[in-house]
N, C-alpha and C positions, 0 to 999 in steps of 0.2 A: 504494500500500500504506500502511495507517496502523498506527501502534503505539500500545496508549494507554500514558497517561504516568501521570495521576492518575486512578484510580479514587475518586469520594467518592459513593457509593452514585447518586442519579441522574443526577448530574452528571462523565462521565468526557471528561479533555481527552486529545483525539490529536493526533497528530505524523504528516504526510504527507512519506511515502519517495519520489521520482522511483524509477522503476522504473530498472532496469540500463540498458533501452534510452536510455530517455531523458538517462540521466546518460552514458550514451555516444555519443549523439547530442551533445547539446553540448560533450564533450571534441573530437571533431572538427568540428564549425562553428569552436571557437576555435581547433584549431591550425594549419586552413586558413588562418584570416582573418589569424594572426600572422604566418604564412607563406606570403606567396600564390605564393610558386614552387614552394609542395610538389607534388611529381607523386607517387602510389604504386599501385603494381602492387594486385590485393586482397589477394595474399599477401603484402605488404609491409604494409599496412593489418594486416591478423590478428594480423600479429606481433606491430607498434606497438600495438596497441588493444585487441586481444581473444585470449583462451586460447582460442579456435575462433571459427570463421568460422560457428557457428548464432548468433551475435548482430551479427557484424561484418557480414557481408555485406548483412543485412533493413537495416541503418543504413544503410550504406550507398547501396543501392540506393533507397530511401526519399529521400537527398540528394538521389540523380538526379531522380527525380520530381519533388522539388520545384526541382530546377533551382537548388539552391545548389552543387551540384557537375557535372561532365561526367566522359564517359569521354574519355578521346584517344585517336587512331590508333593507340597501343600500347597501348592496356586500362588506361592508369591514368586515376586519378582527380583530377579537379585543382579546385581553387575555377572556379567560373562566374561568371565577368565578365560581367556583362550589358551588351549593345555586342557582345561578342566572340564 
């Protein structure tokens, strides 16, 4: 998303927004990476991160695909060691 800043008739400068997802896709890479023993349920996730689970969950699950995150044997969600 861009918002412009200065209009001067042909020349207008904008300013690029990271979208919600993406600014919330990188709050969780880092507090993973700060925290590699974080484990969370995705209702623990929602809580932490998002006012509903229509933005936390797509993040989420997108981690998984890209295999920075795992599920475990209990549904949460942990950093992905690779090796592990």
């Amino acid at each position: 998303m861009a918002t412009p800043v200065v209009d001067r008739g042909p020349c207008t400068i904008y300013v690029f927004h990271p979208s919600a997802e993406k600014e919330l896709e990188r709050r969780i890479r880092r507090e993973f990476e700060e925290m590699p023993g974080l484990r969370l349920t995705a209702d623990q996730a929602v809580r932490l991160w998002s006012p509903g689970d229509h933005t936390c969950l797509p993040v989420l699950n997108t981690l998984v695909e890209e295999r920075f995150l795992r599920v475990d044997e209990y549904g949460r969600y942990a950093h992905h060691h690779h090796g592990c």
